[in-house]
PDB file of N, CA, C and O in Angstrom:
ATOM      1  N   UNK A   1       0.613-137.118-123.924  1.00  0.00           N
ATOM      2  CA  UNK A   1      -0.433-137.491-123.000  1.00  0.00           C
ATOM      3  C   UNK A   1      -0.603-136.376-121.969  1.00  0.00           C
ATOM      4  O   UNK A   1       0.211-135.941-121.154  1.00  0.00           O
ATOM      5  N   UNK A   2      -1.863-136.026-122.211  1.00  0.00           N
ATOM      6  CA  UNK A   2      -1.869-134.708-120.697  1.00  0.00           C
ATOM      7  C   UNK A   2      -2.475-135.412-119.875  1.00  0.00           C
ATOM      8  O   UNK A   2      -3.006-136.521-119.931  1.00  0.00           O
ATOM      9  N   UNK A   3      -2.319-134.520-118.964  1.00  0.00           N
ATOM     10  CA  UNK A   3      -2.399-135.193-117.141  1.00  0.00           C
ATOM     11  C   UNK A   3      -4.257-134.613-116.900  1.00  0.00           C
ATOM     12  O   UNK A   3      -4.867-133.841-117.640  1.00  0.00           O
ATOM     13  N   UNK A   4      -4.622-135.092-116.018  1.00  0.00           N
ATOM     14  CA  UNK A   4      -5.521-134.349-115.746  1.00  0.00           C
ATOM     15  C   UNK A   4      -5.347-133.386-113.928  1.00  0.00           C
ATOM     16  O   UNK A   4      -4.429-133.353-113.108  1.00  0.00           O
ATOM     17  N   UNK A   5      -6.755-132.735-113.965  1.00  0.00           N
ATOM     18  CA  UNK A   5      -6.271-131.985-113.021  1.00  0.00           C
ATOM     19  C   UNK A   5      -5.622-132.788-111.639  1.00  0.00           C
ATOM     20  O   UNK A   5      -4.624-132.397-111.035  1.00  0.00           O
ATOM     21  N   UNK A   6      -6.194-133.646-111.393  1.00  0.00           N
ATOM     22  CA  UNK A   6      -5.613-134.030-110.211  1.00  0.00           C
ATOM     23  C   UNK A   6      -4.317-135.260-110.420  1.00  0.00           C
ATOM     24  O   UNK A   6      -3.846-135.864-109.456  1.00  0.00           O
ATOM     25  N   UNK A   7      -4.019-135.408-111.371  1.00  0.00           N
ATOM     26  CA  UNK A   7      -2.858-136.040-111.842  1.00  0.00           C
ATOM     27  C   UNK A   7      -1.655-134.662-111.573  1.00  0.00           C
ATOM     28  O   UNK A   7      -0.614-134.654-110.916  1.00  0.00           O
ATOM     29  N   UNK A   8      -2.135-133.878-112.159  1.00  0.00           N
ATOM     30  CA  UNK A   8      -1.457-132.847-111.979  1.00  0.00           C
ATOM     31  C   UNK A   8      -1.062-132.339-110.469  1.00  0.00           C
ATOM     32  O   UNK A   8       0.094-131.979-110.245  1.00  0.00           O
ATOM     33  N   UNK A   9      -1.863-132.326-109.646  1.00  0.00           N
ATOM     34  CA  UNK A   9      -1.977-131.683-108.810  1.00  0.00           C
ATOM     35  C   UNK A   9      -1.076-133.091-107.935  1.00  0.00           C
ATOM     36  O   UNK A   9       0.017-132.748-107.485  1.00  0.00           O
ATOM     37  N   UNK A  10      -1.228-133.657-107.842  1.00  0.00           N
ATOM     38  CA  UNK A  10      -0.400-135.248-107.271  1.00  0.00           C
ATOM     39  C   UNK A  10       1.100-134.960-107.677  1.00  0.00           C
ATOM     40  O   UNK A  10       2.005-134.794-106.860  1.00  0.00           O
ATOM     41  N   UNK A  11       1.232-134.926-108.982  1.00  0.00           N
ATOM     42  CA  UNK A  11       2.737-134.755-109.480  1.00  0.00           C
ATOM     43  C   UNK A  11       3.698-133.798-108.955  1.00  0.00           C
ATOM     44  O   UNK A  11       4.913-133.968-108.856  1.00  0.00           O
ATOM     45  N   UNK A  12       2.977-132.707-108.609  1.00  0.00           N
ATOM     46  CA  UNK A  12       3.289-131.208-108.822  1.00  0.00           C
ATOM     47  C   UNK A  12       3.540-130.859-107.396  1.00  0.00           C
ATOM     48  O   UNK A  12       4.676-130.629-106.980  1.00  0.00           O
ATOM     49  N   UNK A  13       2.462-130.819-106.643  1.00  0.00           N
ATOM     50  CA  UNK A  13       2.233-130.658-105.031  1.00  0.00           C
ATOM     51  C   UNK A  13       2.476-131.751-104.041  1.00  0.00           C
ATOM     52  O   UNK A  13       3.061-131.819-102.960  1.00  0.00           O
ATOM     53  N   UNK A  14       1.958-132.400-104.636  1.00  0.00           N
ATOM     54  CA  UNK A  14       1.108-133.207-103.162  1.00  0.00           C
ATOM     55  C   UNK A  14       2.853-133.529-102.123  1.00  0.00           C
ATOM     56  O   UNK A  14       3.097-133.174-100.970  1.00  0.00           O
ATOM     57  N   UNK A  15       3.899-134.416-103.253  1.00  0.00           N
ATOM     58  CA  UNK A  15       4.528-134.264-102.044  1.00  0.00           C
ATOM     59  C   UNK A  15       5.550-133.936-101.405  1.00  0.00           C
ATOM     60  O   UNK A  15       6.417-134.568-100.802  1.00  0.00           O
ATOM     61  N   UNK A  16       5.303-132.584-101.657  1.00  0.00           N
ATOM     62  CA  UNK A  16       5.800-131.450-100.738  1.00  0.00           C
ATOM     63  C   UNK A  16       5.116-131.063 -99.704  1.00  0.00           C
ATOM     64  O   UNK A  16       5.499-130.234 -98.879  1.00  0.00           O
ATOM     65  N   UNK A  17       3.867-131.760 -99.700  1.00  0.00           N
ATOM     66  CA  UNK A  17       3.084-131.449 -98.178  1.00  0.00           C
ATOM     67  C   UNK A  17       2.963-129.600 -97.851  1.00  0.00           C
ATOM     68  O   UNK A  17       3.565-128.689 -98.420  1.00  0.00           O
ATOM     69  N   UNK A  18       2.176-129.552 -96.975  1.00  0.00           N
ATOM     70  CA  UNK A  18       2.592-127.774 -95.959  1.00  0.00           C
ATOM     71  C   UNK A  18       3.427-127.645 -95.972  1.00  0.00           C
ATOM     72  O   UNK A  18       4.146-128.541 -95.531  1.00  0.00           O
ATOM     73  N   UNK A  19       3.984-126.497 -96.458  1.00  0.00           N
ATOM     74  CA  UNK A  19       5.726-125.725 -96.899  1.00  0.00           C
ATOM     75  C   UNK A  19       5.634-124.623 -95.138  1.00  0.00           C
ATOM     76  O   UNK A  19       6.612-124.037 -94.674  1.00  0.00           O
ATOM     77  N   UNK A  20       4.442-124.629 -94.597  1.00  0.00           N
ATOM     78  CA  UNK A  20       4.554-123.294 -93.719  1.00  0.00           C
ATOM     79  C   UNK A  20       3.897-123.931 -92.378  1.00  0.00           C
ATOM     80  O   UNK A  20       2.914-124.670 -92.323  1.00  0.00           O
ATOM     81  N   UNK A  21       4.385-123.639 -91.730  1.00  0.00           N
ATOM     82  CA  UNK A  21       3.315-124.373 -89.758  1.00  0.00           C
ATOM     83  C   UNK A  21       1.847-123.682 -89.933  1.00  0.00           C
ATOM     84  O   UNK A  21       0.930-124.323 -89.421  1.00  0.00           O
ATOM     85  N   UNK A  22       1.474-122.378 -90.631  1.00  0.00           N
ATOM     86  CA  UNK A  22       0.157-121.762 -90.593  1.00  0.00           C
ATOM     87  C   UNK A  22      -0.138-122.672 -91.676  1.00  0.00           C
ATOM     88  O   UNK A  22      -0.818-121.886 -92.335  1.00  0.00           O
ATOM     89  N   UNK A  23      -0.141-123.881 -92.451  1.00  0.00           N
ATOM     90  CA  UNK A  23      -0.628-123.978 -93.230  1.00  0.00           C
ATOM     91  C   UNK A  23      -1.129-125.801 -92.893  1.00  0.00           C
ATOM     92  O   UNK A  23      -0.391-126.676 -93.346  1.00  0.00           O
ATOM     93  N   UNK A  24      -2.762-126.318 -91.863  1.00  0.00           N
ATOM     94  CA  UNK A  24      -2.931-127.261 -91.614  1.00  0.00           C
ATOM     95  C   UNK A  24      -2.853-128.587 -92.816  1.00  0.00           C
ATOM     96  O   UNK A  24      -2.256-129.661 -92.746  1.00  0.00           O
ATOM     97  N   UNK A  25      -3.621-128.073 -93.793  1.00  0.00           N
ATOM     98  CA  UNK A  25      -3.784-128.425 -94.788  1.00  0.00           C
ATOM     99  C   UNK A  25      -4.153-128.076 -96.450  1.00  0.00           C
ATOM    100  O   UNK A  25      -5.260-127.674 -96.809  1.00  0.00           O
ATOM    101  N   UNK A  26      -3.424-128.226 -97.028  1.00  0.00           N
ATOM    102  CA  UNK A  26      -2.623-127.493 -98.007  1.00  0.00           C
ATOM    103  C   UNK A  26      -3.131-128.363 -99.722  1.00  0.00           C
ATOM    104  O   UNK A  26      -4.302-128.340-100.100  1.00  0.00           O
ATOM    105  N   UNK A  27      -2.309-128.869-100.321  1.00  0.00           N
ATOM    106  CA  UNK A  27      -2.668-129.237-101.172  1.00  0.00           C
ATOM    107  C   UNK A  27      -4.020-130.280-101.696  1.00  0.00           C
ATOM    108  O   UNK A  27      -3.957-131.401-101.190  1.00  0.00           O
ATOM    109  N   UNK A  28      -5.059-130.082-102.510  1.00  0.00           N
ATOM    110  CA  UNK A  28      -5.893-130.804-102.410  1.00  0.00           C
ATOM    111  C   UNK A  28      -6.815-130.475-104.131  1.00  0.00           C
ATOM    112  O   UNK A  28      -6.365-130.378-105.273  1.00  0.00           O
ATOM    113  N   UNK A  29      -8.011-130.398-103.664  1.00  0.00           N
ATOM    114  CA  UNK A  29      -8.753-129.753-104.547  1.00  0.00           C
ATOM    115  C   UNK A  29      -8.135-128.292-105.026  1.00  0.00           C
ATOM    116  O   UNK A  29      -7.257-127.857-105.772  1.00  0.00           O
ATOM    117  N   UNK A  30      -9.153-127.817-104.121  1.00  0.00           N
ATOM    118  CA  UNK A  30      -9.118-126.110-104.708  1.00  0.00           C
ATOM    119  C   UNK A  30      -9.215-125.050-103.739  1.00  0.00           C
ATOM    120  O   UNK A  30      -9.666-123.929-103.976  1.00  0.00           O
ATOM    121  N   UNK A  31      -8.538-125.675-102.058  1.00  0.00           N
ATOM    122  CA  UNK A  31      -8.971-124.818-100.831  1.00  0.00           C
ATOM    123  C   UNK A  31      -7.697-125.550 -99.998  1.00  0.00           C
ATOM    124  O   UNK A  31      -7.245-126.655-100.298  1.00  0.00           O
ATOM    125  N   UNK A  32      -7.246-124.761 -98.966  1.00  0.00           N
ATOM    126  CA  UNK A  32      -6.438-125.143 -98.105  1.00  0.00           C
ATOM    127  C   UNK A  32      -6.927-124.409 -96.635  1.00  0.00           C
ATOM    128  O   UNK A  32      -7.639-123.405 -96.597  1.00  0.00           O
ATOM    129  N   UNK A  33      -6.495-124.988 -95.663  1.00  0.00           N
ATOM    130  CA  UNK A  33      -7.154-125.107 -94.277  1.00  0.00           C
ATOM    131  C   UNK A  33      -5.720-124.386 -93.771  1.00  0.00           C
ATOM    132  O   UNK A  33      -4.585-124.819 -93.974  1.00  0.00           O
ATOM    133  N   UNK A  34      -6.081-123.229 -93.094  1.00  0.00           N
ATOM    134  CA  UNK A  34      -4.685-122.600 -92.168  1.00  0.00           C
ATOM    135  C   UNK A  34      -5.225-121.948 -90.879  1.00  0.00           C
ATOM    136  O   UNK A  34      -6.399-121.830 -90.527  1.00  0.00           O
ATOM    137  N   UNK A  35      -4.033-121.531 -90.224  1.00  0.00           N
ATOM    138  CA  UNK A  35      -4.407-121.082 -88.703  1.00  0.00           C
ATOM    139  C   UNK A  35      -4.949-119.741 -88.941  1.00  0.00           C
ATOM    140  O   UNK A  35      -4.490-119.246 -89.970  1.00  0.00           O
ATOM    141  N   UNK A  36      -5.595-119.166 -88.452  1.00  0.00           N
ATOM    142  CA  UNK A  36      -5.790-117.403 -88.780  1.00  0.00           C
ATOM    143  C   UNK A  36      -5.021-116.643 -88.564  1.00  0.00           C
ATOM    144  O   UNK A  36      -4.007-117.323 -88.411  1.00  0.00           O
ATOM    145  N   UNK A  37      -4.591-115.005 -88.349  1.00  0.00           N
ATOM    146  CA  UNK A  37      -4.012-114.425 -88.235  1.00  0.00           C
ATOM    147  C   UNK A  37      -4.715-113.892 -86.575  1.00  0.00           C
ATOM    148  O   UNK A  37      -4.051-113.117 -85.887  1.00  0.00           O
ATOM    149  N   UNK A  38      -6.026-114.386 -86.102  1.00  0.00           N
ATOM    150  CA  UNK A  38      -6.787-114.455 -84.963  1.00  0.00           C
ATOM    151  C   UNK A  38      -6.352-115.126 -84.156  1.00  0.00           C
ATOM    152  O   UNK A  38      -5.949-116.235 -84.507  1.00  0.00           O
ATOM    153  N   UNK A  39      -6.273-114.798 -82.995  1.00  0.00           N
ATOM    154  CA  UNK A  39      -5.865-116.146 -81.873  1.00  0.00           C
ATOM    155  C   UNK A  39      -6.954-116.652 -81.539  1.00  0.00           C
ATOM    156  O   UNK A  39      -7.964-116.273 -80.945  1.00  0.00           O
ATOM    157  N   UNK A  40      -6.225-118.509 -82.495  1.00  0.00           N
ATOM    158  CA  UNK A  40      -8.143-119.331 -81.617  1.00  0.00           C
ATOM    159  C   UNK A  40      -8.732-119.538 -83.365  1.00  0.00           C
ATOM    160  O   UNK A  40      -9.566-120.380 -83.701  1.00  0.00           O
ATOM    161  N   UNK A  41      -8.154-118.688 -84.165  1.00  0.00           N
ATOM    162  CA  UNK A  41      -9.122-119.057 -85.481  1.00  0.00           C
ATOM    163  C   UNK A  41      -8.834-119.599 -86.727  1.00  0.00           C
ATOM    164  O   UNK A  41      -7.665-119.369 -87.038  1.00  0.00           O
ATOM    165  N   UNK A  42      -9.336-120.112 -87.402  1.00  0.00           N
ATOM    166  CA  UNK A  42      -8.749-121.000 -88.532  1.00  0.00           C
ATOM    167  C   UNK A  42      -9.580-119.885 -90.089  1.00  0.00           C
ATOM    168  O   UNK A  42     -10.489-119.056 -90.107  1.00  0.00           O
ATOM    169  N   UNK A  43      -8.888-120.322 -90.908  1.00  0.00           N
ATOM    170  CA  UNK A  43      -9.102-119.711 -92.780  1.00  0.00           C
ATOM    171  C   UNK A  43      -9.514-121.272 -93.267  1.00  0.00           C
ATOM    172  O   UNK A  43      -9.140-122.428 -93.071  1.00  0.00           O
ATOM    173  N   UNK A  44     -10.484-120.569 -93.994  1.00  0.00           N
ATOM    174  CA  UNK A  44     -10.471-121.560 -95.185  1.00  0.00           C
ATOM    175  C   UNK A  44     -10.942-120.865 -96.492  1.00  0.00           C
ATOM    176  O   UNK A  44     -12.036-120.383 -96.786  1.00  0.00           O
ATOM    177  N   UNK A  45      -9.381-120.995 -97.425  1.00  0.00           N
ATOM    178  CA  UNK A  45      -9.089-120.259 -98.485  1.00  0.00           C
ATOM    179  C   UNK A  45      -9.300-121.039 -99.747  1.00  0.00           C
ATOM    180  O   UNK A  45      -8.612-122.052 -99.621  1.00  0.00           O
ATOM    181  N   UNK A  46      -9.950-121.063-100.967  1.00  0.00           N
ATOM    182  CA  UNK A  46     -10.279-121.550-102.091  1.00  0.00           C
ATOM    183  C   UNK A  46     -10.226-120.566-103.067  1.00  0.00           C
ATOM    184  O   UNK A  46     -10.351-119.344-102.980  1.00  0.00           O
ATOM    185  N   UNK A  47      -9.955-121.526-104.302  1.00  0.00           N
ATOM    186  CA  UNK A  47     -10.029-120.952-105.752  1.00  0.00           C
ATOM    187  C   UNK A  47     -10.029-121.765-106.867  1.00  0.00           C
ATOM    188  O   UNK A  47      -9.254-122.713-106.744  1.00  0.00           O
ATOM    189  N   UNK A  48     -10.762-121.716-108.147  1.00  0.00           N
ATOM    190  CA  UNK A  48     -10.746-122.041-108.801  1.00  0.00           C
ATOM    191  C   UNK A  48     -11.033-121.075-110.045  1.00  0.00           C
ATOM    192  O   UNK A  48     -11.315-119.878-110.093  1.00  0.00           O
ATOM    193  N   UNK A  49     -10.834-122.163-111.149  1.00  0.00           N
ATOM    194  CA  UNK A  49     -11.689-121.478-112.587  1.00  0.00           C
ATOM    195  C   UNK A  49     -12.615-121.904-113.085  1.00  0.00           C
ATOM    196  O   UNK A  49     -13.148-123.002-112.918  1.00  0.00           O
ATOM    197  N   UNK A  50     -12.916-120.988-113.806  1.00  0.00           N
ATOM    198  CA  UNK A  50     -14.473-120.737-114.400  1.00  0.00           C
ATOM    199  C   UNK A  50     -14.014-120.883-116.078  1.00  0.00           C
ATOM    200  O   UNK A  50     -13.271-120.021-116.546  1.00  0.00           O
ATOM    201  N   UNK A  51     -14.508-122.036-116.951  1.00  0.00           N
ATOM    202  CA  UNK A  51     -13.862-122.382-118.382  1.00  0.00           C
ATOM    203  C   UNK A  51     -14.936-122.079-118.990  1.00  0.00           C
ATOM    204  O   UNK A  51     -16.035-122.522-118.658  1.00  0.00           O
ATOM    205  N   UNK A  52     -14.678-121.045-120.249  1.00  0.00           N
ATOM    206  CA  UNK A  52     -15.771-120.860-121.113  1.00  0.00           C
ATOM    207  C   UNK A  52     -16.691-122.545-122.055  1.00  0.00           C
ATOM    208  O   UNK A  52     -15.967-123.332-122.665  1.00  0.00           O
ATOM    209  N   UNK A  53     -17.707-122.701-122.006  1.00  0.00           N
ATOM    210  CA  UNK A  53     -18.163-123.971-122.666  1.00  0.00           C
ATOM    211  C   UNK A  53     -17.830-125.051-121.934  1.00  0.00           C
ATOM    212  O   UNK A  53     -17.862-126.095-122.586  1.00  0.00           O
ATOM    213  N   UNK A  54     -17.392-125.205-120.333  1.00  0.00           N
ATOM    214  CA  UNK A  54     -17.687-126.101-119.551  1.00  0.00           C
ATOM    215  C   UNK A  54     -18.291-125.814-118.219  1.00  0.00           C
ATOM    216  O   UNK A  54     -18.827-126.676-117.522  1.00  0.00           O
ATOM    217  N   UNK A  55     -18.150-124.298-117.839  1.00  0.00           N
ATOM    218  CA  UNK A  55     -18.855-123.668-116.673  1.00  0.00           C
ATOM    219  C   UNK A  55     -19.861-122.918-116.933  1.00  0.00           C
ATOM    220  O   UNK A  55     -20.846-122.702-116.227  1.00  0.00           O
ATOM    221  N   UNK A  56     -19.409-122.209-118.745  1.00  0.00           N
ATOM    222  CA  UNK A  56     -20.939-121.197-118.765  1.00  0.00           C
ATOM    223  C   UNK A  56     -20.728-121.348-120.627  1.00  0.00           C
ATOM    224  O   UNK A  56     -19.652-121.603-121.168  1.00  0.00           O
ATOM    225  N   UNK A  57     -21.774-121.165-121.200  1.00  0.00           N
ATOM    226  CA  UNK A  57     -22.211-121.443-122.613  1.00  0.00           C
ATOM    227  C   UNK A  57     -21.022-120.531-123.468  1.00  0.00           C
ATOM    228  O   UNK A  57     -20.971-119.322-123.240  1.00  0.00           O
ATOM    229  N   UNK A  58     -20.137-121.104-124.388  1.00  0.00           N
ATOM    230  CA  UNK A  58     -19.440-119.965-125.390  1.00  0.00           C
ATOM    231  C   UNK A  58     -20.389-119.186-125.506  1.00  0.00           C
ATOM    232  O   UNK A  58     -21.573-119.519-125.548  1.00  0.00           O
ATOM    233  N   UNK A  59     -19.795-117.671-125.591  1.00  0.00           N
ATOM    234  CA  UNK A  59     -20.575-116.705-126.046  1.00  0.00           C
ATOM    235  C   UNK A  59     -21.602-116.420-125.596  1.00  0.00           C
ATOM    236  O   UNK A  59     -21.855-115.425-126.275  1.00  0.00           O
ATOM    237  N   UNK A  60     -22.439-116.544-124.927  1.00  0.00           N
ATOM    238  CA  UNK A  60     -23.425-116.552-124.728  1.00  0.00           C
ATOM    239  C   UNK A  60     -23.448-115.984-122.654  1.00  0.00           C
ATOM    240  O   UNK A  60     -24.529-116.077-122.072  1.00  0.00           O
ATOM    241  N   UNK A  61     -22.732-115.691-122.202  1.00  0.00           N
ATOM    242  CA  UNK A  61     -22.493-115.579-120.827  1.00  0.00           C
ATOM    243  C   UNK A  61     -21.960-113.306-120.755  1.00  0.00           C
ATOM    244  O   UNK A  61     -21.526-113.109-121.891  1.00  0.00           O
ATOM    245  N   UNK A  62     -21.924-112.625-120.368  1.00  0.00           N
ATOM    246  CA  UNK A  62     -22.175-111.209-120.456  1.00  0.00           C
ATOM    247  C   UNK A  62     -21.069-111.342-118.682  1.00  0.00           C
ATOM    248  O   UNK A  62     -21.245-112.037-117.681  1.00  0.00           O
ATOM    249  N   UNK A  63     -20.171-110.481-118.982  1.00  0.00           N
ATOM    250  CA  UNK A  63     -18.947-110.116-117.871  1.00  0.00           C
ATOM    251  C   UNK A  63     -19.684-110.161-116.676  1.00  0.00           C
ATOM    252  O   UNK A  63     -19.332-110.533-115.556  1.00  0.00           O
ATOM    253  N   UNK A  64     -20.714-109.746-117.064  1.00  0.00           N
ATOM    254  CA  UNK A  64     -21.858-109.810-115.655  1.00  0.00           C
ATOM    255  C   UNK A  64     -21.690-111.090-114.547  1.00  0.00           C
ATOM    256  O   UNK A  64     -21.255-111.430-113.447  1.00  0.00           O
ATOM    257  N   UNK A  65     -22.466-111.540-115.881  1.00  0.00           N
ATOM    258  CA  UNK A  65     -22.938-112.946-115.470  1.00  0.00           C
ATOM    259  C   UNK A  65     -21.927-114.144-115.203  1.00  0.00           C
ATOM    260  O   UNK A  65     -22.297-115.271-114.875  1.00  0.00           O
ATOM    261  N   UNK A  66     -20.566-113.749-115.390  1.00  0.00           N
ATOM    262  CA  UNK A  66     -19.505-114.498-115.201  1.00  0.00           C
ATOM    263  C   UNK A  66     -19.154-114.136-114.016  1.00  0.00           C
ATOM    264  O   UNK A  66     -18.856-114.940-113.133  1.00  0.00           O
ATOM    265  N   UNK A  67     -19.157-112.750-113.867  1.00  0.00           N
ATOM    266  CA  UNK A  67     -18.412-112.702-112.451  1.00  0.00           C
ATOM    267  C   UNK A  67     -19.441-112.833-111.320  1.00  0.00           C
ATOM    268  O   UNK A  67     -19.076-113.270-110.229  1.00  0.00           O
ATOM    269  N   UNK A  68     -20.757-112.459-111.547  1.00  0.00           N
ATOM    270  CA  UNK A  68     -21.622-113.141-110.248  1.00  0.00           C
ATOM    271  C   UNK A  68     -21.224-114.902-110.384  1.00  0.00           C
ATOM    272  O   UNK A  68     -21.066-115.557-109.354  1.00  0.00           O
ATOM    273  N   UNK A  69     -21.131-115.348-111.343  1.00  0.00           N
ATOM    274  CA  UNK A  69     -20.940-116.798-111.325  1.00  0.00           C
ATOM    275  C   UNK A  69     -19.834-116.998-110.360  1.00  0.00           C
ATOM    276  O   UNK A  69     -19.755-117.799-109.429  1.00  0.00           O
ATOM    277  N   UNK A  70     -19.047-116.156-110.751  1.00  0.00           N
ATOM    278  CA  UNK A  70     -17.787-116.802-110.024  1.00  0.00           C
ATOM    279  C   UNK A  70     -17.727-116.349-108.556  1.00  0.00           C
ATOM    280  O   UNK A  70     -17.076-117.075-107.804  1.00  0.00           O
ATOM    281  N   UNK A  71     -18.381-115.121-107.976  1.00  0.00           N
ATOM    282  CA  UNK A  71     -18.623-115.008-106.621  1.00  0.00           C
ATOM    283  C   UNK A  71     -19.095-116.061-105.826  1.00  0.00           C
ATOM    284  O   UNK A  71     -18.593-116.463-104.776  1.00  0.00           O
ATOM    285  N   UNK A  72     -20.317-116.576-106.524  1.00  0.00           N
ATOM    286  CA  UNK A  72     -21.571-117.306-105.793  1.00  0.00           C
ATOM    287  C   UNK A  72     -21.436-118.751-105.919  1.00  0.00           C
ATOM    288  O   UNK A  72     -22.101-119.497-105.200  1.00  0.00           O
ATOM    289  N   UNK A  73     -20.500-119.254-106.909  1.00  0.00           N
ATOM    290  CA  UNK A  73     -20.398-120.585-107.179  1.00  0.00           C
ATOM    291  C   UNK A  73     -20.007-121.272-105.789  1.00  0.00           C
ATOM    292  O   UNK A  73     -19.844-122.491-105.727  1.00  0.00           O
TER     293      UNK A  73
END
């Protein structure tokens, strides 16, 4: 039986909570909320993936067009 992503992400992360004081909020989706390296300012850091034939057509997508995808998404 596989997990899905956020089954996963529950199992795996969640509770271990913020491992770091710069880190407000931490496990979740695909972004975590921290203090800046600015005095006074906050990050908000994300990432994900980009799956061939569920984000962009098999075959049919050019290195191009994947990586503007993945900038702009």
């Amino acid at each position: 039986m596989s997990l899905s992503e956020f089954a996963l992400i529950d199992r795996t992360f969640r509770k271990a909570g913020a491992m770091r004081a710069d880190v407000h909020l931490g496990v979740g989706d695909d972004a975590a909320y921290c203090t800046s390296p600015h005095p006074g300012g906050t990050v908000v850091a994300s990432i994900d993936t980009l799956v061939e034939g569920v984000h962009f057509p098999p075959l049919a997508a050019s290195f191009i067009d994947i990586g503007v995808l993945a900038v702009t998404w």
